[in-house]
MDAnalysis code that builds the backbone (N, CA, C; Angstrom):
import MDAnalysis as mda
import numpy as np

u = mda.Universe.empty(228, n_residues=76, atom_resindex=np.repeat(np.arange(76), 3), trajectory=True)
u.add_TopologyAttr("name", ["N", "CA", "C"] * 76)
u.add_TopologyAttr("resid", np.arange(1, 77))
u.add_TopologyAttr("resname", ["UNK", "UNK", "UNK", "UNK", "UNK", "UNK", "UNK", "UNK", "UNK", "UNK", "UNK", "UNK", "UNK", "UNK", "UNK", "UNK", "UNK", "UNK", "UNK", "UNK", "UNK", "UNK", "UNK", "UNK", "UNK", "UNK", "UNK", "UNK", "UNK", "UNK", "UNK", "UNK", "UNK", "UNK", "UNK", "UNK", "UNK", "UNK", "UNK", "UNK", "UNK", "UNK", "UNK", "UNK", "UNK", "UNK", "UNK", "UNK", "UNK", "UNK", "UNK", "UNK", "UNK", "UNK", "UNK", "UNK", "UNK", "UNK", "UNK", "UNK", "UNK", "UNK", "UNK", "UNK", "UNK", "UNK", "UNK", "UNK", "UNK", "UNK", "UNK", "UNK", "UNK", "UNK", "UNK", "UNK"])
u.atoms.positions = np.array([
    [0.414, -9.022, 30.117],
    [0.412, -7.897, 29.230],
    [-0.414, -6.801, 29.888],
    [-0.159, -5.342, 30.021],
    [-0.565, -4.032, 30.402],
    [-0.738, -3.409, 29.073],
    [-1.762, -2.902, 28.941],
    [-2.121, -2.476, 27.842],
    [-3.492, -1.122, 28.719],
    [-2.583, 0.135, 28.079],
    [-3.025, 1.467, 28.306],
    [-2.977, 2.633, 27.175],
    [-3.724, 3.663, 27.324],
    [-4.393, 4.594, 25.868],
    [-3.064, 5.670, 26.373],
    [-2.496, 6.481, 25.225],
    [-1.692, 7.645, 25.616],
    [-2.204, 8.353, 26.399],
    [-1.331, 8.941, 27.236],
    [-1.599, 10.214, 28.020],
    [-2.109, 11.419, 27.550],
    [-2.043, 11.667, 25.713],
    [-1.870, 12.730, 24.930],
    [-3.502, 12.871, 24.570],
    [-4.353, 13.243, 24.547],
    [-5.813, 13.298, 24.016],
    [-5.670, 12.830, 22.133],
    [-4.874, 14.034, 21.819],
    [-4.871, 13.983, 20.445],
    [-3.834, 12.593, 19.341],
    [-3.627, 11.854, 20.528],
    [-2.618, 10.848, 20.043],
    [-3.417, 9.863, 20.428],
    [-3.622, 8.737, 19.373],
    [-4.322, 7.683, 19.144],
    [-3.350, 6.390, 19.579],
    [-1.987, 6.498, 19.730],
    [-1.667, 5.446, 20.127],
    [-2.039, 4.238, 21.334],
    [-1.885, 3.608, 21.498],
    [-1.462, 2.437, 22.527],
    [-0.412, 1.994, 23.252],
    [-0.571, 1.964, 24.364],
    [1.207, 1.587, 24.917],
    [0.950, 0.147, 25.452],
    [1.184, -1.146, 24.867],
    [1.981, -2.183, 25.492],
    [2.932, -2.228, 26.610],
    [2.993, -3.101, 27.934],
    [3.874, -3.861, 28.204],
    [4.046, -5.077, 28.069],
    [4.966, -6.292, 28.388],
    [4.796, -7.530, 27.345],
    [6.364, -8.153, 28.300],
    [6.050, -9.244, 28.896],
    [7.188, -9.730, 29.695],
    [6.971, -11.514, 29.291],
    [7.665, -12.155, 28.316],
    [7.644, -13.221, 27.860],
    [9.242, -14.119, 28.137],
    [9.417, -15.191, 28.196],
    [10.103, -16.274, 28.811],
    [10.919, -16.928, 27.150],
    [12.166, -16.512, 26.798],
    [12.452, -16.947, 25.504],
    [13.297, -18.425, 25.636],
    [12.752, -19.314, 25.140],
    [13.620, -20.748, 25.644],
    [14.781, -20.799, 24.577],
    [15.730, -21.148, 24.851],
    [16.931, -21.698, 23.735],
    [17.369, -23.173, 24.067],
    [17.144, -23.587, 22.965],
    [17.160, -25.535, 23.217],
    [18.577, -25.571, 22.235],
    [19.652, -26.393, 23.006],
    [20.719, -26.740, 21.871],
    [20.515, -28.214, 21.548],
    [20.404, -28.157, 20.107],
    [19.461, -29.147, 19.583],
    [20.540, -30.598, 19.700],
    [21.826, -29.871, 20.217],
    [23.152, -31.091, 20.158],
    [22.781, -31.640, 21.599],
    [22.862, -31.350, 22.493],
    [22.345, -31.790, 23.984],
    [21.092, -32.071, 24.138],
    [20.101, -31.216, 23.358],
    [19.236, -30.755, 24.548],
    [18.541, -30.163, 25.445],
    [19.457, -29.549, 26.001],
    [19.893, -29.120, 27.312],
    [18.620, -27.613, 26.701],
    [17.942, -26.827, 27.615],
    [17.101, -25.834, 27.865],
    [17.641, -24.346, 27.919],
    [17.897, -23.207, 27.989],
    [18.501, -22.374, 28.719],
    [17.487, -21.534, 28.210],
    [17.030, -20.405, 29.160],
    [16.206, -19.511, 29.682],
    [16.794, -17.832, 29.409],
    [15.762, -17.337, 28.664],
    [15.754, -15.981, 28.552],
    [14.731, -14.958, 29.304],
    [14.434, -13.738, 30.052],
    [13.276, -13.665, 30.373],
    [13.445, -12.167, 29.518],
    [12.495, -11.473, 28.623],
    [12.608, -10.455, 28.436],
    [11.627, -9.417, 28.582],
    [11.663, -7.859, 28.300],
    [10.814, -6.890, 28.712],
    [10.178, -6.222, 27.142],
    [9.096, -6.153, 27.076],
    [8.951, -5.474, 25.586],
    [7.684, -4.284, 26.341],
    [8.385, -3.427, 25.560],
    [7.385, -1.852, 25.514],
    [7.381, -1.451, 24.176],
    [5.639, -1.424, 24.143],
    [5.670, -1.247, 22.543],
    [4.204, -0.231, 22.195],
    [4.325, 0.726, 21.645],
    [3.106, 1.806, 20.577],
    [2.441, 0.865, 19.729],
    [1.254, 1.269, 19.702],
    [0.514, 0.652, 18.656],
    [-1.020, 1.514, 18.089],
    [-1.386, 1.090, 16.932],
    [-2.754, 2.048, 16.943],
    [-3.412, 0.735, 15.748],
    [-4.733, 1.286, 15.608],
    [-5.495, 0.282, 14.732],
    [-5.473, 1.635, 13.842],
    [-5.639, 0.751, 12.663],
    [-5.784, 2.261, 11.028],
    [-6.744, 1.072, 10.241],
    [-7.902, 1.574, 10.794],
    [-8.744, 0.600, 9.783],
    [-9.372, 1.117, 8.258],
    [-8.628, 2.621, 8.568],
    [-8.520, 3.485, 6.643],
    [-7.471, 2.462, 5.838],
    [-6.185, 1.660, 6.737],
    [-5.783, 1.753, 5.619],
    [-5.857, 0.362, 4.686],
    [-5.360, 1.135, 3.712],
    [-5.538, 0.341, 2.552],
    [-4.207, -1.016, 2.589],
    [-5.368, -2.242, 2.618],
    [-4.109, -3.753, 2.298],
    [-4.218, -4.656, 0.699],
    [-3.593, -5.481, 0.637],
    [-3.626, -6.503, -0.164],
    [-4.666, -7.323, 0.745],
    [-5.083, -8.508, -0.187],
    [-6.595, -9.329, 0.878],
    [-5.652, -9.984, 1.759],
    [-4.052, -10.647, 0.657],
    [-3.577, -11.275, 1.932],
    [-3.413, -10.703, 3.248],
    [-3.117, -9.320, 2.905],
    [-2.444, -8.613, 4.305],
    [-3.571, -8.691, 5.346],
    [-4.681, -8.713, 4.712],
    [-6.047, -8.391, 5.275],
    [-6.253, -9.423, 6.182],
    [-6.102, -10.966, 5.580],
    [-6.243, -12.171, 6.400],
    [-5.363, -11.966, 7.305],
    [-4.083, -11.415, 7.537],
    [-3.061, -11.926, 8.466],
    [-3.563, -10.674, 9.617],
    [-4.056, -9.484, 9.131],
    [-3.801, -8.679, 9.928],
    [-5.643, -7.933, 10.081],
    [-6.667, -8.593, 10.212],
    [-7.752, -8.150, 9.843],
    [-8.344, -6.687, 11.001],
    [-7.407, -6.406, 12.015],
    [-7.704, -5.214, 12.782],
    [-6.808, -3.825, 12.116],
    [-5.883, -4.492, 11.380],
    [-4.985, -3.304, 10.783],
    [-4.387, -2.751, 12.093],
    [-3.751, -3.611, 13.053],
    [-2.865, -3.320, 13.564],
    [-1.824, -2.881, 13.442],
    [-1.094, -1.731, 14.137],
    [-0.106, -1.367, 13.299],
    [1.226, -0.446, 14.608],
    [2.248, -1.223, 14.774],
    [2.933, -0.932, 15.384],
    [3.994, 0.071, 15.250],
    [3.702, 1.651, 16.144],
    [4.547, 2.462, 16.186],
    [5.897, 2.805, 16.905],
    [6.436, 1.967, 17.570],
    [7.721, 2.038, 18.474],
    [7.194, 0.166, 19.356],
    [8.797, -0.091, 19.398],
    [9.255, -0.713, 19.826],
    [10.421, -1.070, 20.648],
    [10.631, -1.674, 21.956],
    [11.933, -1.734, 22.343],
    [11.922, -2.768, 23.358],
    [13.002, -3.444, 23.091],
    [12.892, -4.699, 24.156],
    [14.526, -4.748, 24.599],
    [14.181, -5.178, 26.198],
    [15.122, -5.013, 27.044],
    [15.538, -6.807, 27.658],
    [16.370, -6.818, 27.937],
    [16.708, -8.511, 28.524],
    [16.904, -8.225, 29.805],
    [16.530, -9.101, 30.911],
    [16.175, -9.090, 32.116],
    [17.668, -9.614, 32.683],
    [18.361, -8.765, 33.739],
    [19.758, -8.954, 33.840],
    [19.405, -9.556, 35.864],
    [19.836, -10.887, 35.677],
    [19.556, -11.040, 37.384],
    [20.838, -11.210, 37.731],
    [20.235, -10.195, 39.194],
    [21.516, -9.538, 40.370],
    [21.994, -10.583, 41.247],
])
């Protein structure tokens, strides 16, 4: 994971990169098969805002994701 502050002064975001290995098991065989994918993703902490307590336990930085996009790794 690459994890860098915007280029923008006045923009609080976060930019993610994120390159994770997705397995698919067919539960009739067995058998394994392999995904590798690319994720680029915004993010900012908002510790103004307002949660439920549950939300609070799951998410106690108030993380909060502004763009997302994930790409699948195509080999040549």
């Amino acid at each position: 994971m690459i994890i860098s502050p915007s280029s923008r002064r006045d923009d609080k975001d976060m930019g993610a990169y994120i390159r994770f290995k997705l397995t698919i098991r067919n539960v009739a065989t067995g058998q394994d098969d392999y995904e590798y994918w690319n994720v680029r993703l915004t993010y900012r902490i908002e510790p103004q805002v307002e949660m439920a307590s549950g939300d609070r336990n799951n998410n106690p930085l108030k993380f909060v994701v502004t763009s997302y996009v994930r790409d699948k790794e195509v080999k040549g």
